[in-house]
C-alpha positions in Angstrom: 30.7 205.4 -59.9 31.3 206.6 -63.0 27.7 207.8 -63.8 28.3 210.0 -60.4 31.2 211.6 -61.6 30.1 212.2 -64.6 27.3 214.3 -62.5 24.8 212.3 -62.3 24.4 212.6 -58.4 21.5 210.3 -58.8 23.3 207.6 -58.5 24.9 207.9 -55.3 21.6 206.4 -53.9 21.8 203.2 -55.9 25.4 202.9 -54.1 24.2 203.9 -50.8 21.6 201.3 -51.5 24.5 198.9 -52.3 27.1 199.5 -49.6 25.6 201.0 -46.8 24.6 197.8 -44.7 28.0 196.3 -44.4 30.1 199.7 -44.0 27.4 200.6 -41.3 28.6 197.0 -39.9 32.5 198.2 -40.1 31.5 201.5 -38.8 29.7 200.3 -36.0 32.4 197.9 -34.7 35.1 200.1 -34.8 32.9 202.4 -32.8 30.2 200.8 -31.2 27.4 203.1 -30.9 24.7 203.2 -33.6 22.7 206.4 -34.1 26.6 207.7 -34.4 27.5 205.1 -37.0 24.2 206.5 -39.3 25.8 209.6 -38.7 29.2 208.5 -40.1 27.7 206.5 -43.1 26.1 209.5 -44.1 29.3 211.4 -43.9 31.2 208.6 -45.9 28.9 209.6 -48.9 28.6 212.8 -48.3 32.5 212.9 -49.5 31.8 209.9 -52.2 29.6 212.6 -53.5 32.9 215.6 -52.9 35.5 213.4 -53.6 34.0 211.6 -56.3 36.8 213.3 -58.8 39.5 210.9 -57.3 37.8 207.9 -57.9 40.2 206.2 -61.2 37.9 204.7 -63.4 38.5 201.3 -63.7 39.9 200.7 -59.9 38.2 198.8 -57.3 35.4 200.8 -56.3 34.9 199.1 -52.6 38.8 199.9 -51.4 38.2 203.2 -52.1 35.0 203.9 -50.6 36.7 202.1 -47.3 39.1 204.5 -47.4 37.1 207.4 -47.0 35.3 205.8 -44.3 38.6 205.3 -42.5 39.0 208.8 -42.9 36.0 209.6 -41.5 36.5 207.9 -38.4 39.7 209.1 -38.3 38.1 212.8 -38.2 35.9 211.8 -35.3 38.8 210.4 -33.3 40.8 213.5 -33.3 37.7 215.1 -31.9 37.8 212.6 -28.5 40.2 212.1 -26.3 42.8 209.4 -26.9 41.7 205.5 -26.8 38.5 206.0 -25.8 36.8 202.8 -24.7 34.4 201.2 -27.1 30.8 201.2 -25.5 28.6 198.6 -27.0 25.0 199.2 -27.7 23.0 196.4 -25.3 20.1 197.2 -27.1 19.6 193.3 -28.6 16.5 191.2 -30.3 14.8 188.7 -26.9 16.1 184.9 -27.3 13.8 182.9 -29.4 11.8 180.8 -26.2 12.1 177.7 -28.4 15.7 178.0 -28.0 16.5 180.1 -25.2 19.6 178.0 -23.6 21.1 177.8 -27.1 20.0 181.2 -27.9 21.7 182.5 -24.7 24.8 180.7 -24.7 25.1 181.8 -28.3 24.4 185.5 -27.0 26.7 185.0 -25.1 29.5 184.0 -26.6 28.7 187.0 -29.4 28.8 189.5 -26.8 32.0 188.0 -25.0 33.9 188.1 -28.1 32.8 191.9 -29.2 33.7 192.4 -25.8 37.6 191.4 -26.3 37.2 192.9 -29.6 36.6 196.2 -28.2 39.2 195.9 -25.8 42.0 195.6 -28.7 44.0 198.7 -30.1 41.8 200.2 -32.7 44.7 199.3 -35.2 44.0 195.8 -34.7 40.4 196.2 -34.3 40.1 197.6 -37.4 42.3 194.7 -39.3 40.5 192.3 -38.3 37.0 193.9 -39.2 38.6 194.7 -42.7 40.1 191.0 -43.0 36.4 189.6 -42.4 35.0 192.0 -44.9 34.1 189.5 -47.8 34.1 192.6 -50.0 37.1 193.2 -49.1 40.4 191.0 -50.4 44.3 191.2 -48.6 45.5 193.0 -51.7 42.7 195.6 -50.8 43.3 195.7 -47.6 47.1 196.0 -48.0 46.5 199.3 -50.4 44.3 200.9 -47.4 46.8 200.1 -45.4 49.5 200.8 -47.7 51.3 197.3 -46.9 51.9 194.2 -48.8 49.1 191.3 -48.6 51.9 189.3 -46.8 52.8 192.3 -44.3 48.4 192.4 -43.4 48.2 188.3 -43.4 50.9 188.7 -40.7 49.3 191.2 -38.7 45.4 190.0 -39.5 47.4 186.4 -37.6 49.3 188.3 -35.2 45.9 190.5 -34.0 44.0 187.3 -33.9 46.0 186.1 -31.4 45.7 188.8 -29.7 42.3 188.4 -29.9 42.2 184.7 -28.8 43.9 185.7 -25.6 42.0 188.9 -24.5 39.1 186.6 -24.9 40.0 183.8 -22.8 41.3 186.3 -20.3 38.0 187.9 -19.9 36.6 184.3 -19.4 38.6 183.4 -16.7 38.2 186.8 -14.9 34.5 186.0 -15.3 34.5 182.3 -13.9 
């Protein structure tokens, strides 16, 4: 980062290179529809590339670059109407035939979970995506968030319940 703001635009594409797979993966579950997400990625460092003069050198770069994202989304929401209902691309890879029971059951469950997942609040959609961000520690998430890592362990618990039973909800409409 500091190579980019010391002009070198260059460099963005080394940390598009680096970072663009797993804030895709963020982007994409907090909104569920892909050729939008690429849109959205591409935005995110279209400001690294504008905003690059409020980077502080020596900070964490990920937190900040997460922030923008939020930001991002946060820009697209205000364009759509309030809580609009995250559609989920069924676009998926055929079960392996060797496996296909395993395979299925295993699809599945995956889609049954992103399933309650979208039906949280995006506040604790989000939390939870940040929380199983490896990148990404409490202490980061709490300066996003502009909490204490005790305050987001809470609510990471708290939406995790939440989680829990929206899932096992949708399972017993479904039986």
């Amino acid at each position: 980062m500091a190579h980019v703001q010391a002009g070198e635009t260059a460099h963005v594409g080394t940390l598009f290179h680096r970072h663009h797979r797993p804030l895709f993966g963020y982007l994409y579950r907090m909104n569920g529809h892909g050729p939008l997400c690429e849109d959205l990625v591409q935005e995110v460092f279209l400001r690294v590339l504008r905003y690059a003069h409020t980077f502080k050198p020596g900070s964490a770069f990920k937190p900040w670059l997460y922030q923008i994202a939020r930001n991002v989304l946060a820009d697209h929401w205000k364009r759509l109407p309030p809580e609009v209902p995250l559609a989920l691309d069924s676009a998926a890879e055929p079960p392996d035939p060797d496996h296909f029971l395993q395979r299925l059951e295993a699809d599945q469950d995956h889609h049954n979970l992103l399933s309650a997942l979208a039906c949280l609040p995006r506040d604790k959609r989000e939390l939870l995506l940040l929380s199983r961000n490896p990148d990404l520690s409490y202490e980061d998430i709490a300066g996003l968030l502009q909490s204490t890592p005790g305050a987001i362990k809470v609510r990471v618990h708290r939406a995790l319940n939440d989680l829990k039973a929206v899932f096992f909800r949708n399972q017993e409409v479904r039986s």
